[in-house]
C-alpha positions as a printed Julia matrix, in Angstrom:
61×3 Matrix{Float64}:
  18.73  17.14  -17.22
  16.33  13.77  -17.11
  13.87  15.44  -14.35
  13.18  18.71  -15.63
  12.64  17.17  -18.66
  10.67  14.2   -17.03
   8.68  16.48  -15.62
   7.52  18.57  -18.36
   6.5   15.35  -20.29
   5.0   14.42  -17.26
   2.77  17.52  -17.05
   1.87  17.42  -20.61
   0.75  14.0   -20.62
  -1.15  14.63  -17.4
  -2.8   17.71  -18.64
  -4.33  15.52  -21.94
  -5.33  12.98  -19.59
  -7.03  14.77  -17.67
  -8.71  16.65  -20.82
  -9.82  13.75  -22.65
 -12.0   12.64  -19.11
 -10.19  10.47  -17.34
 -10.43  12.32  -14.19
  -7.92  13.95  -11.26
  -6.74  10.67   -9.81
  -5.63   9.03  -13.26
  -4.2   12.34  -14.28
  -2.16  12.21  -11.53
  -1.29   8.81  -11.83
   0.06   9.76  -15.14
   1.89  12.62  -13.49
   3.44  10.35  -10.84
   4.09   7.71  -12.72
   5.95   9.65  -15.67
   7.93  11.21  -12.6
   8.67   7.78  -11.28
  10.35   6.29  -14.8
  12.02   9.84  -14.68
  13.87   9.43  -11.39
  14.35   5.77  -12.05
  16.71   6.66  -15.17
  18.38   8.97  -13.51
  19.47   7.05  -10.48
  20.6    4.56  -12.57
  22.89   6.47  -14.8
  25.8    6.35  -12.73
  25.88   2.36  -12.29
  25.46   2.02  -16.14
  28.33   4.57  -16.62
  30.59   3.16  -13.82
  29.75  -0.9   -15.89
  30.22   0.66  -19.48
  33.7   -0.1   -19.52
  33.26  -3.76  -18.56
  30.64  -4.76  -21.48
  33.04  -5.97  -24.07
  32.78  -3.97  -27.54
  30.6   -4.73  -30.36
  33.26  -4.02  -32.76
  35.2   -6.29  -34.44
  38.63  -5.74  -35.37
């Protein structure tokens, strides 16, 4: 569910920055970029799931 939704953000934001001027390559900078953090999270979603039950709780007792 992270990369669609990665890469709707990552169209919109694109899409402004390419409306307020900034040009094709910095739009798709943007677009890559957003795409980039996007895949990065979810990559890493299994290790901090598979770790989660080795940070010790919060909670005191």
């Amino acid at each position: 569910m992270v990369m669609p939704v990665a890469l709707f953000i990552a169209a919109a934001f694109a899409v402004f920055s390419w409306s307020q001027g900034q040009g094709g390559p910095v739009a798709g900078l943007v677009f890559f970029g957003i795409i980039a953090i996007g895949f990065t999270i979810n990559a890493l979603l299994p290790l901090v799931e598979k770790i989660k039950p080795h940070i010790p709780s919060r909670s005191r007792s």
